[in-house]
N, C-alpha and C positions, 0 to 999 in steps of 0.2 A: 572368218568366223566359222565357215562352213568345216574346215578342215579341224577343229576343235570338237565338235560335237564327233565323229567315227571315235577320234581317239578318245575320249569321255567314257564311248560306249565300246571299244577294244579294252581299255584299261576296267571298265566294271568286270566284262566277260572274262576278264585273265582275274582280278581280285577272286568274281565266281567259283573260278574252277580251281584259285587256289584256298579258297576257306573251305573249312573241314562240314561235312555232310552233320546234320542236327543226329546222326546215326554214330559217324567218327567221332565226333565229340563225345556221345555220351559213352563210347568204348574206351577211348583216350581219358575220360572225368575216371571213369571206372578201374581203368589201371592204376592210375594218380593214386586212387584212395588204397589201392589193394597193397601200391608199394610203400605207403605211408602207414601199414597196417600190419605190416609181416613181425612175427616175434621176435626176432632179431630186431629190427626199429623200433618197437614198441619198448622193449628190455635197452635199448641206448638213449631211448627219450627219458625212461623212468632213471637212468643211472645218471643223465645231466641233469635231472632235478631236484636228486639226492646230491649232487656235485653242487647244486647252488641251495641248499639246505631249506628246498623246498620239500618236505617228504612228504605231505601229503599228495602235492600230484605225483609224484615217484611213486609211491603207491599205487594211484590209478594205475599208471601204464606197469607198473610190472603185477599187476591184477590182467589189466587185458593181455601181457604178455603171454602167462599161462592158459590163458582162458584161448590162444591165440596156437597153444601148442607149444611153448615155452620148455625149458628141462627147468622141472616141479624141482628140485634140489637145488639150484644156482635162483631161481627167484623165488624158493619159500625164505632160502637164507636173508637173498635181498630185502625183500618182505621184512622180515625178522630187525632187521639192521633198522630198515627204515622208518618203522612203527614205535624203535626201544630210541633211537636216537629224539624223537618227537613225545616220547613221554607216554606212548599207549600201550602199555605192558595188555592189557587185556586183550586190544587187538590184534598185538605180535603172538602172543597164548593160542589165538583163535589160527591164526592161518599154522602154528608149528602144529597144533592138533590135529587138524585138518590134513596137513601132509601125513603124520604118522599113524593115521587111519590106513594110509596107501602104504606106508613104508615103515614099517612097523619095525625093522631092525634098523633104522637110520639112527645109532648113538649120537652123532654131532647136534642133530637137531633135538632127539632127547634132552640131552644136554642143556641145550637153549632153553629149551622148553621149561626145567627142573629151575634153572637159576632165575626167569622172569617170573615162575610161582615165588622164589623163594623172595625176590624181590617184591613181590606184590603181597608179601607175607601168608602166603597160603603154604605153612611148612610141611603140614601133612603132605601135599601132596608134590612139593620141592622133596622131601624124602623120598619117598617110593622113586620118581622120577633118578635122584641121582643114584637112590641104589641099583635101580635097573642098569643105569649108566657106569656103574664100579662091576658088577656082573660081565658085562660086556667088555670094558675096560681098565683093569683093575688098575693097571699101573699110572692110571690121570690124574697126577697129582693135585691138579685144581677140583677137580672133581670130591675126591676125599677133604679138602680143605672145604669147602663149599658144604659139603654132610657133618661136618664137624660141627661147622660154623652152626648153622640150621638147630643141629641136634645141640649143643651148645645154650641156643637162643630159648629153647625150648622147657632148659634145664630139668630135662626129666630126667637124662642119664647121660649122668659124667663121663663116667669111664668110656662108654661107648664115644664121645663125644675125645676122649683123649686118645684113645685109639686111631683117629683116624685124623686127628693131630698128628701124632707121633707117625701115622704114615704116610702123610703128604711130606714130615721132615726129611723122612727118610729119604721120598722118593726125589726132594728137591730140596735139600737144606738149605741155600741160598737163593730159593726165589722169592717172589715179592713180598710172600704171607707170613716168610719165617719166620721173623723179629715176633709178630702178633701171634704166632702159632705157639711159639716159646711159653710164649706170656700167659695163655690161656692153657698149659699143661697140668693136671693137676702134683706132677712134683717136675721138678724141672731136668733136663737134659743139656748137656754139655756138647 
């Protein structure tokens, strides 16, 4: 029995000296959280929860991703993606704004921006938005299809509205719009 109790208290003094100091510990909890924290992780957590069509937390973490020091253009888009696939046109409006406050010649996000007004029916300002966006890029043929469309819906001016029919045909006579684009010509094109 005697020879039990040394090794009892050899075996606590070795557990001792190998468990972490209440100092190492909170170093080690502290890295834990820092590596669980990096914008990189934050931006692959929010892309697997957009990956299981949870967009609302995919949101969170690509919100702390930038917040985190993220590149503002790869998660405003994500943002963007993840707010219009869950139905919140407003709150994808709110973060596209928000970046082009900072980035005021980004056409793509322009772009976005122009077609969730135009989807949320705010055409006046889906116009402005894609004309900025044909200024910048004239030759986007979705782009002039989209300003048609808008100007079109609005029916204040035709022509204008067939004008840029006749040049998304131009620019893509077989892409997805053409057949619709035809249709809405006011004489038709062959």
């Amino acid at each position: 029995m005697r020879m039990q109790y040394p090794l009892a208290v050899a075996l606590l003094v070795l557990l001792a000296a190998c468990a972490p100091t209440p100092v190492a510990q909170m170093r080690a909890d502290a890295q834990s959280v820092h590596d669980e924290t990096t914008k990189e992780r934050l931006e692959a957590r929010g892309a697997a929860f957009a990956s299981i069509g949870d967009m609302t937390r995919a949101e969170q973490y690509f919100v702390a991703a930038l917040k985190a020091g993220g590149d503002p253009k790869r998660l405003t888009e994500r943002l963007l993606s993840a707010c219009i696939a869950d139905g919140r046109y407003p709150v994808a409006l709110e973060y596209a704004d928000d970046y082009l406050r900072n980035h005021p010649s980004d056409t793509d996000v322009r772009y976005a921006a122009a077609s969730i007004s135009a989807a949320m029916g705010e055409n006046a300002r889906a116009r402005e938005g894609l004309e900025q966006v044909l200024t910048e890029k004239p030759d986007l043929a979705d782009a002039h299809y989209a300003l048609a469309t808008v100007v079109h819906q609005d029916g204040d001016d035709p022509v204008r509205a067939d004008l840029h029919y006749r040049e998304y045909l131009r620019l893509d006579p077989k892409g997805p719009h053409a057949e619709a684009a035809r249709s809405l010509l006011l004489k038709s094109v062959r």
